[in-house]
C-alpha positions in Angstrom: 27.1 -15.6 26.6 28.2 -18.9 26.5 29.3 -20.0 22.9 26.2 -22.2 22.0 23.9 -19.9 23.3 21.8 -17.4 20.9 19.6 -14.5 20.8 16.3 -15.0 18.7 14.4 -12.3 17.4 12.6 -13.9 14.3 9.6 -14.5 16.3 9.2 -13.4 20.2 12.5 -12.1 21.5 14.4 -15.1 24.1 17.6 -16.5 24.5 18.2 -20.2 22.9 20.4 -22.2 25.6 21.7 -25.8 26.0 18.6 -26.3 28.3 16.3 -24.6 26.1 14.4 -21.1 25.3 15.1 -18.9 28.1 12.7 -15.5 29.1 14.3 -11.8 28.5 12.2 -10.8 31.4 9.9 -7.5 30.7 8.6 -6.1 27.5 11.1 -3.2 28.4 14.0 -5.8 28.4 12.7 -7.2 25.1 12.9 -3.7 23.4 16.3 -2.6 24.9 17.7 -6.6 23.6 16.1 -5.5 20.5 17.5 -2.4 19.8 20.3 -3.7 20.6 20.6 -6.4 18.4 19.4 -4.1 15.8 22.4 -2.5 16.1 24.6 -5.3 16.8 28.3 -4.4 17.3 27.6 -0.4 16.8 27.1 1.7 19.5 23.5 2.9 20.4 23.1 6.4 22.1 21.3 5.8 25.5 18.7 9.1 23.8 17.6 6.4 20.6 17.6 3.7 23.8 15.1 6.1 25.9 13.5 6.5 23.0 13.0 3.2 22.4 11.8 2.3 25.5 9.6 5.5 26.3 9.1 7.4 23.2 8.5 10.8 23.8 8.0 10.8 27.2 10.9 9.4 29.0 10.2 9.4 33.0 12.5 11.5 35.5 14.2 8.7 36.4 14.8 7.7 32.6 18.2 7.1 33.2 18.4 4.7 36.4 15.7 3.0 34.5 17.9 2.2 32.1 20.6 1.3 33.8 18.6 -1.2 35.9 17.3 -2.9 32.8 21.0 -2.8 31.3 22.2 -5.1 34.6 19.0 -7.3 34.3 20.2 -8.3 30.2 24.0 -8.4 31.9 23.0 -10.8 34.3 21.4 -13.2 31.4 23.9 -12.5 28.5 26.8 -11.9 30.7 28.6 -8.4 31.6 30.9 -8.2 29.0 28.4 -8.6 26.0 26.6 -5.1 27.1 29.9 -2.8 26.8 28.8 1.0 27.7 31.2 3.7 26.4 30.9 7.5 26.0 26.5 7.1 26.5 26.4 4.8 24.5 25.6 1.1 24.7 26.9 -2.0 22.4 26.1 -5.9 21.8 29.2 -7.4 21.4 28.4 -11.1 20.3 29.4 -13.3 17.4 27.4 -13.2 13.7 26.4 -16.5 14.5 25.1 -15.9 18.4 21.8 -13.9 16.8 19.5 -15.8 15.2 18.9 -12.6 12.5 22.5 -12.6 11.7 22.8 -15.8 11.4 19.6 -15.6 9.0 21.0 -13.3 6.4 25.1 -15.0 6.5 22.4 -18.2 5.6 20.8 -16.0 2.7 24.1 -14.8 1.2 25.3 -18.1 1.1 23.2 -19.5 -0.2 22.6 -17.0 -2.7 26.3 -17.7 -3.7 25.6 -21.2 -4.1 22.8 -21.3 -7.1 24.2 -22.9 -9.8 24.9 -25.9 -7.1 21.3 -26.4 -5.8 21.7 -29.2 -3.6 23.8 -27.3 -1.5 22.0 -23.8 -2.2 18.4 -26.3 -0.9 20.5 -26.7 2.4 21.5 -23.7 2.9 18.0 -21.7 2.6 15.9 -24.6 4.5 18.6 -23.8 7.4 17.3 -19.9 7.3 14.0 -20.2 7.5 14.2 -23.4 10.0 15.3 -20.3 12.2 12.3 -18.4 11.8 9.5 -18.5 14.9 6.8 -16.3 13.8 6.6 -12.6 13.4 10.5 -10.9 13.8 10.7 -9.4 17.3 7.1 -10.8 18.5 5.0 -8.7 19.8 7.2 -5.4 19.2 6.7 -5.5 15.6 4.0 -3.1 15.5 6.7 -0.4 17.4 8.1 2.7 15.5 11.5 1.5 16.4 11.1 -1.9 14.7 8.8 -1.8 11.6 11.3 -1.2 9.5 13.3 -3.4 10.8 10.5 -6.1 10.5 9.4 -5.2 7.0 13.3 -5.3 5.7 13.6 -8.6 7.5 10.5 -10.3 6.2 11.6 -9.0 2.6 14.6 -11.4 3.0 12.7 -14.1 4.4 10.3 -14.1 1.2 13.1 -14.2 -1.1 15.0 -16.7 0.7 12.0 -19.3 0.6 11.7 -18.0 -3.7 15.0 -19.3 -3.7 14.2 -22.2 -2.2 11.8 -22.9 -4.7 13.6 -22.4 -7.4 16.2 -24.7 -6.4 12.9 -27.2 -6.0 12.4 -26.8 -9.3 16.2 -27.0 -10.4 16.3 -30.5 -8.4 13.1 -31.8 -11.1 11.1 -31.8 -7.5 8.3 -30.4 -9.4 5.7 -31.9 -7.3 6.8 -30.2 -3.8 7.4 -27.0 -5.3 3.5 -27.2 -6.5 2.2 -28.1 -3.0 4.6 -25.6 -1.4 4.0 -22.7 -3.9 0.3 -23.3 -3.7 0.7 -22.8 -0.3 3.3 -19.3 -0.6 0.6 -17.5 -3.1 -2.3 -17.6 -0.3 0.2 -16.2 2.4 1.7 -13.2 -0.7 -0.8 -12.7 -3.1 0.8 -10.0 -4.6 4.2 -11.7 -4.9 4.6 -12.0 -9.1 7.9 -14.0 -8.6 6.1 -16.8 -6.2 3.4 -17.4 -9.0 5.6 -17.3 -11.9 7.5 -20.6 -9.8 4.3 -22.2 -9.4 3.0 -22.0 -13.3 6.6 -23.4 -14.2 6.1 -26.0 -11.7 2.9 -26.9 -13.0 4.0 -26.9 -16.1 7.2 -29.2 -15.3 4.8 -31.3 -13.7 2.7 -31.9 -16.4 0.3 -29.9 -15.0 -0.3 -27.2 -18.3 -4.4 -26.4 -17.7 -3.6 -26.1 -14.2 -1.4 -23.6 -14.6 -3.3 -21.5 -17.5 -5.7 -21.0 -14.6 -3.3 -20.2 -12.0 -2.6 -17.6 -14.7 -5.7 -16.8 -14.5 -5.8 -16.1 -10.7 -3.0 -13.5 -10.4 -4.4 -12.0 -13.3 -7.7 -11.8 -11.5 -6.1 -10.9 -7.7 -4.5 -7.9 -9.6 -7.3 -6.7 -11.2 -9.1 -6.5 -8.1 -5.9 -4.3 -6.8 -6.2 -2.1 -9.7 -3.2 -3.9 -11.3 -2.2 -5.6 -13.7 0.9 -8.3 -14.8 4.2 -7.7 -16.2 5.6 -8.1 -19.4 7.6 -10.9 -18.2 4.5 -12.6 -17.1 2.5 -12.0 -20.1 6.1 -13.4 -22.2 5.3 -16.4 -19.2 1.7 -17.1 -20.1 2.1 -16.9 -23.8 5.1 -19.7 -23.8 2.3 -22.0 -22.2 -0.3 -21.2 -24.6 1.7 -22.0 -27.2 2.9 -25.6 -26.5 4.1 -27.8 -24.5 7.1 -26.6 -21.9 10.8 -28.3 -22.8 11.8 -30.7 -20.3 14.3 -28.7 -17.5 17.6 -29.4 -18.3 18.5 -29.8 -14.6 15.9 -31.7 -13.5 17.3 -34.4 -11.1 21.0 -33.7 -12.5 22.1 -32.7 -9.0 19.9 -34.5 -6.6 20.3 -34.6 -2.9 21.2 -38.9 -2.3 19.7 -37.9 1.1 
């Protein structure tokens, strides 16, 4: 692979080049590319590679197959970043040449970065700028990825929570609102997303609006069965009782771009 090139998963499975997204090829070639990046720099058994491709009913000719579909991804990504050892296969590619990889390196830097959230901003709008749509496309719904997908999407939540926070850390009260307004629809379930929004709400002046968005979680849990936490019933209290202090970050760090 040429340096500037990179493999995508978070959404369907392609290769980024200087000249733009290029096709894997077949679904099979999608799935062995994303097993494969699954696994990225560990060797993969060509049995868990069968399986991926074929389940429990690998053909006769299982192993050719494989093989065949092994040359195809050479002839993309170039030979050396398929290395085949002892029956196994490898991706042998830099952190920063998968986009998932590349995702999570985002994440933890970010996550390092949260008392400075100008920079800590920056760093999380550069991870999710990377996602597409659904990781691995339309193999999400496969045995060998769900977990893969769920664990994935897990990050992706928390990286745009952090995100807001730092929204609300920057006094940018009112773009948290629109965009955590926005988040609860997509996670309704998602306690940390609605606590941001009643503090932004509140930060923005906002109080009654956010007694009733309160009100909503309350009311989306109850229909679950469910109800708040303690933390959020410590939340709603602190708004019933007065007025919220002013944050003592708010604008203290902003971006001058």
């Amino acid at each position: 692979m040429r340096r500037d090139e990179m493999i995508r998963v978070l959404g369907p499975i392609d290769l980024l080049t200087a000249n733009g997204p290029r096709s894997v090829g077949s679904r099979s070639n999608r799935a062995l590319l994303g097993a494969l990046v699954i696994a990225a720099g560990h060797a993969v058994s060509t049995d868990q590679l069968r399986a991926v491709l074929w389940c429990d009913a690998p053909p006769k000719s299982a192993d050719n197959a494989l093989q065949t579909y092994v040359s195809r991804l050479r002839r993309l990504l170039g030979h050396d970043t398929i290395v085949r050892a002892d029956h196994t296969y490898r991706l042998e590619v830099s952190r920063d040449q998968i986009d998932a990889i590349r995702f999570e390196d985002l994440l933890a830097s970010a996550t390092d970065l949260r008392s400075e959230p100008v920079r800590c901003q920056r760093q999380c709008r550069q991870a999710l700028a990377l996602w597409r749509g659904e990781a691995f496309g339309d193999l999400a719904d496969l045995e060998p990825f769900r977990l893969e997908v769920m664990r994935l999407d897990e990050l992706r939540v928390t990286t745009m929570e952090l995100a807001l926070e730092t929204e609300l850390a920057l006094g940018r009260h009112e773009i948290a609102v629109a965009e955590l307004e926005g988040a609860v629809q997509e996670h309704p379930y998602r306690e940390r997303l609605w606590h941001l929004l009643i503090e932004a709400l509140v930060r923005d002046g906002r109080r009654v609006d956010a007694l009733r968005a309160c009100q909503s979680f309350r009311d989306t849990l109850a229909s679950a069965g469910l109800d708040v936490s303690d933390e959020f019933h410590t939340l709603e209290h602190r708004i019933l009782q007065g007025p919220h202090p002013t944050d003592p970050t708010r604008t203290a760090d902003a971006d001058p771009e």
